[in-house]
Structures are given as C-alpha cells and as structure tokens.
mmCIF entry with sequence, helices, sheets and N, C-alpha, C, O atoms, coordinates in Angstrom:
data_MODEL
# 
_entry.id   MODEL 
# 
_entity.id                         1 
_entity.type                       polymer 
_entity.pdbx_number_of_molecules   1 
# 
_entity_poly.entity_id                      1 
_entity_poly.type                           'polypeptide(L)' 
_entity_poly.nstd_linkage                   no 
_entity_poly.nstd_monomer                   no 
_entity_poly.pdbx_seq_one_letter_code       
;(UNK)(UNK)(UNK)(UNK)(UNK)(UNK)(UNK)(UNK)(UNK)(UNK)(UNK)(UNK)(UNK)(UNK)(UNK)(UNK)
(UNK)(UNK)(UNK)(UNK)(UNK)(UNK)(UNK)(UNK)(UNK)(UNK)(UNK)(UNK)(UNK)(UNK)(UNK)(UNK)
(UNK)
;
_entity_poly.pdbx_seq_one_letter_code_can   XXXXXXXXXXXXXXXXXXXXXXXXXXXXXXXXX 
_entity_poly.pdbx_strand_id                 A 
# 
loop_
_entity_poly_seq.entity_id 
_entity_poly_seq.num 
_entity_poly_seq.mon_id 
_entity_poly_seq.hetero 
1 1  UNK n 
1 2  UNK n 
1 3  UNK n 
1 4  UNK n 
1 5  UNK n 
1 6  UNK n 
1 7  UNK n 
1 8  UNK n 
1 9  UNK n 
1 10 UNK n 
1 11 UNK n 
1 12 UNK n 
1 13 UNK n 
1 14 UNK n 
1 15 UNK n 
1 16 UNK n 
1 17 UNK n 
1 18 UNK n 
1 19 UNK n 
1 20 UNK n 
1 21 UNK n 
1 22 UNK n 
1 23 UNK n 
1 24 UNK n 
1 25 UNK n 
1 26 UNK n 
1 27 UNK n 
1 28 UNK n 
1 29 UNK n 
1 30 UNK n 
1 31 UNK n 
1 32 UNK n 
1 33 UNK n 
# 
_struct_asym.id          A 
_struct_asym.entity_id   1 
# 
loop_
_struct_conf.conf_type_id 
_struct_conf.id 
_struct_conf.pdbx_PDB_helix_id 
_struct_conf.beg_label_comp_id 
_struct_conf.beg_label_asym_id 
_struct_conf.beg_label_seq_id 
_struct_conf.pdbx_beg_PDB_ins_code 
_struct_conf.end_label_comp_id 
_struct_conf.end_label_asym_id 
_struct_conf.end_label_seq_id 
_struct_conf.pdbx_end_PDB_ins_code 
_struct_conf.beg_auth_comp_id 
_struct_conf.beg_auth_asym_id 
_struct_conf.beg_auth_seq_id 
_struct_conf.end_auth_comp_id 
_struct_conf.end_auth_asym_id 
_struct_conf.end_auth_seq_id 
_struct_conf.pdbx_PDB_helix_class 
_struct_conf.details 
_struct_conf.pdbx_PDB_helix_length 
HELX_P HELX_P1 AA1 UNK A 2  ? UNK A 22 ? UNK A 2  UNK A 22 1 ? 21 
HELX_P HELX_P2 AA2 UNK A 29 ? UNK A 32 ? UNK A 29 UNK A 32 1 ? 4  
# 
_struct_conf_type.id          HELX_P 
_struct_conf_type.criteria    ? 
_struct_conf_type.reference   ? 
# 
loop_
_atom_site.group_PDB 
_atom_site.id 
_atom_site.type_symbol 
_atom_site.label_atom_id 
_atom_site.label_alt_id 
_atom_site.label_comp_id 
_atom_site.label_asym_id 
_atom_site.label_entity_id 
_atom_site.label_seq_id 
_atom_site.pdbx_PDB_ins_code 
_atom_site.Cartn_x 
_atom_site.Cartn_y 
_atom_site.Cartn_z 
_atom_site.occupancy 
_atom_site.B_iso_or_equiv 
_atom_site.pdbx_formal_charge 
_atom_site.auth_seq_id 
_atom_site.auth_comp_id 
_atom_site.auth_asym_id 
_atom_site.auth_atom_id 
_atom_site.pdbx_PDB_model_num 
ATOM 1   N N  . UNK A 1 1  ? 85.214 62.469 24.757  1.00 0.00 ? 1  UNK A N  1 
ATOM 2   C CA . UNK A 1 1  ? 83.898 63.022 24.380  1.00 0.00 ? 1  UNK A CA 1 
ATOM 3   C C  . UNK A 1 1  ? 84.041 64.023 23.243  1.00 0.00 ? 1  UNK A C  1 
ATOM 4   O O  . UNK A 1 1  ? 83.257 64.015 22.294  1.00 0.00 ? 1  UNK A O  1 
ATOM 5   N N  . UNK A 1 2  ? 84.770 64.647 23.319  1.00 0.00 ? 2  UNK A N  1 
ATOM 6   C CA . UNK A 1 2  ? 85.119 65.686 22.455  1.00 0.00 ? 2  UNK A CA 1 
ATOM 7   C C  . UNK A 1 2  ? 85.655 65.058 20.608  1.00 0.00 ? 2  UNK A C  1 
ATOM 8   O O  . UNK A 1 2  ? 85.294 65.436 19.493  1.00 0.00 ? 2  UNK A O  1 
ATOM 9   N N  . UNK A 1 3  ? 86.445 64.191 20.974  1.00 0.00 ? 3  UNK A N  1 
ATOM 10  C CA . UNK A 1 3  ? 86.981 63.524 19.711  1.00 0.00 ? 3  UNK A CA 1 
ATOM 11  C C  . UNK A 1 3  ? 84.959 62.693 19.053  1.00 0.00 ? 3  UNK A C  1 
ATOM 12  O O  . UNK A 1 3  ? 84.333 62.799 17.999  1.00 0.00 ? 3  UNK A O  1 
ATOM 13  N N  . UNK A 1 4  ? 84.752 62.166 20.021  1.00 0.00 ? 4  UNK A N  1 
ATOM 14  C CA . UNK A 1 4  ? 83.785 61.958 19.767  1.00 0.00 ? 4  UNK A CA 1 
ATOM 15  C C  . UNK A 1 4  ? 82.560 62.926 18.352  1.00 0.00 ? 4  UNK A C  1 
ATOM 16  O O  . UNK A 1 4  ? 82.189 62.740 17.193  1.00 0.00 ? 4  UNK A O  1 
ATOM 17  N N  . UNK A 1 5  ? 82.401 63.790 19.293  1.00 0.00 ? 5  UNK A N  1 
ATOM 18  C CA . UNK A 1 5  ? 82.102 64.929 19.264  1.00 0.00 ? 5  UNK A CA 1 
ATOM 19  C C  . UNK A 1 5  ? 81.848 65.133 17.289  1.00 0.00 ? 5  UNK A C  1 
ATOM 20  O O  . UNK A 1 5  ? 80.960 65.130 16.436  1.00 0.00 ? 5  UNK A O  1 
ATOM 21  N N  . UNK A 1 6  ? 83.531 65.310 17.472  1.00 0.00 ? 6  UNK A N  1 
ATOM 22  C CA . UNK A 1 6  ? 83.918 66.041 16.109  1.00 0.00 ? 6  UNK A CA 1 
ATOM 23  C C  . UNK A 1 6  ? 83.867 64.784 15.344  1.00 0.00 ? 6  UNK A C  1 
ATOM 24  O O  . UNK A 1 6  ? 83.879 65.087 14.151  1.00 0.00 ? 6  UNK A O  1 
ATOM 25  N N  . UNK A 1 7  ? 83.810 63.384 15.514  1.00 0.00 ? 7  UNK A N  1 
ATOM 26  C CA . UNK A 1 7  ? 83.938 62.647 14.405  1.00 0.00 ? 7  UNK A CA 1 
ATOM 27  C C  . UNK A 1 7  ? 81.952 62.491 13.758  1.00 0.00 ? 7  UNK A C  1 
ATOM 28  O O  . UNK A 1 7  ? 81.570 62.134 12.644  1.00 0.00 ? 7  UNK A O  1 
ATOM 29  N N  . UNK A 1 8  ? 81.198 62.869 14.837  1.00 0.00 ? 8  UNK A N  1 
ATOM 30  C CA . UNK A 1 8  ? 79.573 62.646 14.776  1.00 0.00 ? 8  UNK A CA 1 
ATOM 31  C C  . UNK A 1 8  ? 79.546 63.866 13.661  1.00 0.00 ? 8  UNK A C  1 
ATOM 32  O O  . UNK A 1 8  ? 79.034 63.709 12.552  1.00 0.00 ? 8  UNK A O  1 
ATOM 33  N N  . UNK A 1 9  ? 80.324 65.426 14.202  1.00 0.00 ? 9  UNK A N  1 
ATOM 34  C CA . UNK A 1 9  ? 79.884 66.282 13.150  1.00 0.00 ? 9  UNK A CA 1 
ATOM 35  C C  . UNK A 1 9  ? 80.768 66.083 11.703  1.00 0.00 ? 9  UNK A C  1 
ATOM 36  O O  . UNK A 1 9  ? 80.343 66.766 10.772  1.00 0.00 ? 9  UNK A O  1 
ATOM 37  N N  . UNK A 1 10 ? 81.770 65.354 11.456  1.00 0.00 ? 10 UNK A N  1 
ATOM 38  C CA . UNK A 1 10 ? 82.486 65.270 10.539  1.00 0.00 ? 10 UNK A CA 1 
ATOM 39  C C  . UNK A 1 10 ? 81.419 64.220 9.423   1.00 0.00 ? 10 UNK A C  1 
ATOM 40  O O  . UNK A 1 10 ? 81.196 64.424 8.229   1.00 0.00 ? 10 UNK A O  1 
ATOM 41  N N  . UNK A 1 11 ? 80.946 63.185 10.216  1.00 0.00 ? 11 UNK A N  1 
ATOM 42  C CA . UNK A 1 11 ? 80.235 62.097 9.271   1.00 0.00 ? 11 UNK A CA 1 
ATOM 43  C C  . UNK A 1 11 ? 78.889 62.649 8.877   1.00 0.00 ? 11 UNK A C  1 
ATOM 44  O O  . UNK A 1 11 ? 78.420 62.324 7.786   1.00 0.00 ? 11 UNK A O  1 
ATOM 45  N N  . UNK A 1 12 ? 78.314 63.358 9.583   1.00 0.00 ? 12 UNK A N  1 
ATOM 46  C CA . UNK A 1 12 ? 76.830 64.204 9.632   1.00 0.00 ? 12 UNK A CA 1 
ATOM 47  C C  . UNK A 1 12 ? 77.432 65.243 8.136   1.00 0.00 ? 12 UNK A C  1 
ATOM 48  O O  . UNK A 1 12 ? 76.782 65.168 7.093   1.00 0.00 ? 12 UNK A O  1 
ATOM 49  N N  . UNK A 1 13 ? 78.547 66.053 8.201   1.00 0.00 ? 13 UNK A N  1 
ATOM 50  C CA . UNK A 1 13 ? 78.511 66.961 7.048   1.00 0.00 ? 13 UNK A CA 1 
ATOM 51  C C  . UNK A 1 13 ? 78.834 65.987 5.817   1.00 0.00 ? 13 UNK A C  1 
ATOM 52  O O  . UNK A 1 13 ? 78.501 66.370 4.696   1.00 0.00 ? 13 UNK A O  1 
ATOM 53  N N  . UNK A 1 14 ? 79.483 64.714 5.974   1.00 0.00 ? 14 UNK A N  1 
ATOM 54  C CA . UNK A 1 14 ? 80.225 64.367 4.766   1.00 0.00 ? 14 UNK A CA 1 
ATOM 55  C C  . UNK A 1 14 ? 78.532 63.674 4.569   1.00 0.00 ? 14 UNK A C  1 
ATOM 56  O O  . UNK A 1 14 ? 78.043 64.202 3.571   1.00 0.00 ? 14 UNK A O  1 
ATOM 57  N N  . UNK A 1 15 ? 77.794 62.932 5.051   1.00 0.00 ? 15 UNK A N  1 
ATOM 58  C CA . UNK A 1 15 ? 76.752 62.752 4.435   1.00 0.00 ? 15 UNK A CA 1 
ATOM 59  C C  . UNK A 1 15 ? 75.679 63.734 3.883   1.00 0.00 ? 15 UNK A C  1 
ATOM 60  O O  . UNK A 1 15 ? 74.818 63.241 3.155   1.00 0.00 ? 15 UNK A O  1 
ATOM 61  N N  . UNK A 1 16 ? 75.641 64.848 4.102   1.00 0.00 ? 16 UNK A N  1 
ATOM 62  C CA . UNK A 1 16 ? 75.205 65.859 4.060   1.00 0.00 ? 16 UNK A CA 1 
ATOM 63  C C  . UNK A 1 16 ? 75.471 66.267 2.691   1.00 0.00 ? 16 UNK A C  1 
ATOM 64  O O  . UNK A 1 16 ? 74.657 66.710 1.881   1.00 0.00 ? 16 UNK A O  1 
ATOM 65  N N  . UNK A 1 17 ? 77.059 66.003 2.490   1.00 0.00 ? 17 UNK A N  1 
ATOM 66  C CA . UNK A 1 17 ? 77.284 66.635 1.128   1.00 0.00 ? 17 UNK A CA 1 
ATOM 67  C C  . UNK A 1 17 ? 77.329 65.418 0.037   1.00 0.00 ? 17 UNK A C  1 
ATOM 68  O O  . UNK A 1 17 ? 77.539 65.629 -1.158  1.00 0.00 ? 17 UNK A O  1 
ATOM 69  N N  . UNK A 1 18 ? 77.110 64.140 0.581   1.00 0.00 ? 18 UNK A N  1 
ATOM 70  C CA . UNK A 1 18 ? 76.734 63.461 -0.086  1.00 0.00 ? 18 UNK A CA 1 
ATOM 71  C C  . UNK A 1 18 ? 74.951 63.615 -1.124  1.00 0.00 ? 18 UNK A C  1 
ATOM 72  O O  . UNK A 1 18 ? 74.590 63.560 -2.300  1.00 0.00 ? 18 UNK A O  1 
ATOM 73  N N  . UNK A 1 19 ? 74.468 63.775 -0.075  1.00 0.00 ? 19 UNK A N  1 
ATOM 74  C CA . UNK A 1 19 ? 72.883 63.673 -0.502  1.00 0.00 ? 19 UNK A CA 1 
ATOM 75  C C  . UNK A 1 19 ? 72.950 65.620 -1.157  1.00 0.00 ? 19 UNK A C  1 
ATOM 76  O O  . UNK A 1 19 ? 72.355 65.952 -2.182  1.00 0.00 ? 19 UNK A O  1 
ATOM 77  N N  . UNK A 1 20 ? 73.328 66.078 -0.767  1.00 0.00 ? 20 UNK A N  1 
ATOM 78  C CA . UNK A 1 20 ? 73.700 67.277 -1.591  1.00 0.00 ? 20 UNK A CA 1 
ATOM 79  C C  . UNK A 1 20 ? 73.867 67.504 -2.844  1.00 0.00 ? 20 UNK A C  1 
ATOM 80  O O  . UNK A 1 20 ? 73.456 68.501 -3.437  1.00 0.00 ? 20 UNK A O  1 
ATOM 81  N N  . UNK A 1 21 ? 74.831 66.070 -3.589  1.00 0.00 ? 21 UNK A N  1 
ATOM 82  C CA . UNK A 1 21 ? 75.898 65.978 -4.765  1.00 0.00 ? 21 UNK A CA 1 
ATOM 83  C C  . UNK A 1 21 ? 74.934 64.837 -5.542  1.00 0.00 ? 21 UNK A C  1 
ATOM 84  O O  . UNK A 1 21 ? 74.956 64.737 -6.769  1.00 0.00 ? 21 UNK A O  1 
ATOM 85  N N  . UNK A 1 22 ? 74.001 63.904 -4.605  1.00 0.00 ? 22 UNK A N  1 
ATOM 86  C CA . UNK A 1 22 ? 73.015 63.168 -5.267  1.00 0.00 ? 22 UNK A CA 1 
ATOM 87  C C  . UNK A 1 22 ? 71.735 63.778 -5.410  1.00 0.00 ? 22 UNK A C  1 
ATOM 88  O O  . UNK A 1 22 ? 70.768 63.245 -5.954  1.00 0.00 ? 22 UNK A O  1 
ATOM 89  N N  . UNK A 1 23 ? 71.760 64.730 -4.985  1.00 0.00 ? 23 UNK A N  1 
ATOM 90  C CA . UNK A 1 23 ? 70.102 66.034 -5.780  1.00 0.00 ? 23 UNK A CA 1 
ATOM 91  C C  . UNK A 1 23 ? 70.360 66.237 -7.063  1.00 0.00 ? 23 UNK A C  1 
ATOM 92  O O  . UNK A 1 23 ? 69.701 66.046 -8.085  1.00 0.00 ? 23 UNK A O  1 
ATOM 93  N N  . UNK A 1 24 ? 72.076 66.912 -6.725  1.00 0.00 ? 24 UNK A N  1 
ATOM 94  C CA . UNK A 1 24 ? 72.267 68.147 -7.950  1.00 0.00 ? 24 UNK A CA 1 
ATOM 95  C C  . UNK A 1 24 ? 72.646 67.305 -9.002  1.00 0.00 ? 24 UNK A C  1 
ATOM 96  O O  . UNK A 1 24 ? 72.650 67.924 -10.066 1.00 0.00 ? 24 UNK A O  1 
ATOM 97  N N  . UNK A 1 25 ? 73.099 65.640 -9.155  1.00 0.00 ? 25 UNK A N  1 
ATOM 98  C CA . UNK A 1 25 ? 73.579 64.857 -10.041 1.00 0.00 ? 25 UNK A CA 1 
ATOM 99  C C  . UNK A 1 25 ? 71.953 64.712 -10.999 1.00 0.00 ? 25 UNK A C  1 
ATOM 100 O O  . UNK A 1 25 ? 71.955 64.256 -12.142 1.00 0.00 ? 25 UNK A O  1 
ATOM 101 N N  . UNK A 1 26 ? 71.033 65.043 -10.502 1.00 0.00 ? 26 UNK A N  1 
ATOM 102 C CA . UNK A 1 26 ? 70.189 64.429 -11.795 1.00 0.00 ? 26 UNK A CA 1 
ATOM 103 C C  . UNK A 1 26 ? 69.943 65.767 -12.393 1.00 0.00 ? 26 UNK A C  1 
ATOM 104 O O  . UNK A 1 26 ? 69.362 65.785 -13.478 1.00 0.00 ? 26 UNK A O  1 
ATOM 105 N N  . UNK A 1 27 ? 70.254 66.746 -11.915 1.00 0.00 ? 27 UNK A N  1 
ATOM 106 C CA . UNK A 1 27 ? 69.844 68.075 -12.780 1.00 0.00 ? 27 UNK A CA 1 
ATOM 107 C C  . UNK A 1 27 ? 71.216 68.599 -13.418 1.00 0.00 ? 27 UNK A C  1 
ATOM 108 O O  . UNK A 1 27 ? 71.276 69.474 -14.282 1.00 0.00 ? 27 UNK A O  1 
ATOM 109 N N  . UNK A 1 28 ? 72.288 67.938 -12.868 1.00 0.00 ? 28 UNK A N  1 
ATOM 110 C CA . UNK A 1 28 ? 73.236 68.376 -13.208 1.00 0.00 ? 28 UNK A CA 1 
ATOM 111 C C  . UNK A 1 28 ? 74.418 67.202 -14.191 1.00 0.00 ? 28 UNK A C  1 
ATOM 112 O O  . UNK A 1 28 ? 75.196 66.564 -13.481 1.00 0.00 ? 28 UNK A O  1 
ATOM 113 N N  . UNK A 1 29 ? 74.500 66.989 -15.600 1.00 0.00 ? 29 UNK A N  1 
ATOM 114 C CA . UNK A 1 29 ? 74.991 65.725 -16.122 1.00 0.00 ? 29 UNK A CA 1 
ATOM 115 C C  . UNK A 1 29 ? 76.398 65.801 -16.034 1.00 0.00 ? 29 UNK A C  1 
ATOM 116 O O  . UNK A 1 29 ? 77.098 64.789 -16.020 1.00 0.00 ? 29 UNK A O  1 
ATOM 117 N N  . UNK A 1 30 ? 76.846 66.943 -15.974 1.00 0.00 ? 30 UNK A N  1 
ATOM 118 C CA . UNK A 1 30 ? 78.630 67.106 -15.788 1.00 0.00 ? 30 UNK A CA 1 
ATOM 119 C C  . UNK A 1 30 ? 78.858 65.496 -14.571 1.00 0.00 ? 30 UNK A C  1 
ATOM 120 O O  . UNK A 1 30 ? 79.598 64.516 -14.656 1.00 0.00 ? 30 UNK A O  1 
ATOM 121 N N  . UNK A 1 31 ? 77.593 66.013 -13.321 1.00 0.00 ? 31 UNK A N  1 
ATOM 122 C CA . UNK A 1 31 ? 78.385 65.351 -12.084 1.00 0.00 ? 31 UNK A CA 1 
ATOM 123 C C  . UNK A 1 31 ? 78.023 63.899 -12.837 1.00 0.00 ? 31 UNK A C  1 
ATOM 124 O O  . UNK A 1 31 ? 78.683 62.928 -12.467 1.00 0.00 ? 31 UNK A O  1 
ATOM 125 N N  . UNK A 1 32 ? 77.405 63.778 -13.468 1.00 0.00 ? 32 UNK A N  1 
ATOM 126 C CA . UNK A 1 32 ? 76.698 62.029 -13.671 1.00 0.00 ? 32 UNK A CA 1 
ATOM 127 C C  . UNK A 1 32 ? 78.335 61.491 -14.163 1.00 0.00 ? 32 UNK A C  1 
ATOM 128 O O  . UNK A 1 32 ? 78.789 60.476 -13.633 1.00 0.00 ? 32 UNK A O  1 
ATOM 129 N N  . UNK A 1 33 ? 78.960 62.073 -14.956 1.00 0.00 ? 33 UNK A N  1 
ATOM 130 C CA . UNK A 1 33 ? 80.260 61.614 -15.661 1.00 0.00 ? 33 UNK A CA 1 
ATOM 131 C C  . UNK A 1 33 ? 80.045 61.050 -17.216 1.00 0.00 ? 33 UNK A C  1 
ATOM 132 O O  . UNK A 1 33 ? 81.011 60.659 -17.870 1.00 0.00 ? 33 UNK A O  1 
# 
C-alpha cells in the first residue's frame, strides 16, 4: 500500500510539472527550443 502510495504521488507531481512546463512554454520561448 505504501509503495503504492508513493508511486500515485510521484506520477501526480511529475504530471503536475508537466502541465506546469506546458503553461510557461508559450510565454516562455527559451523552453519552446
């Protein structure tokens, strides 16, 4: 349960900082490449 646990909050932040990095990519052109 526990491994569990931590893999739900691990995928929850990495998407998190996904949609994070796809806000700041249209205001930001460095991230576009």
């Amino acid at each position: 349960l526990e491994a569990s646990i931590e893999r739900i909050k691990v995928s929850k932040a990495s998407a998190d900082l996904m949609s994070y990095c796809e806000e700041h990519a249209r205001s930001d052109p460095l991230l576009m490449g």
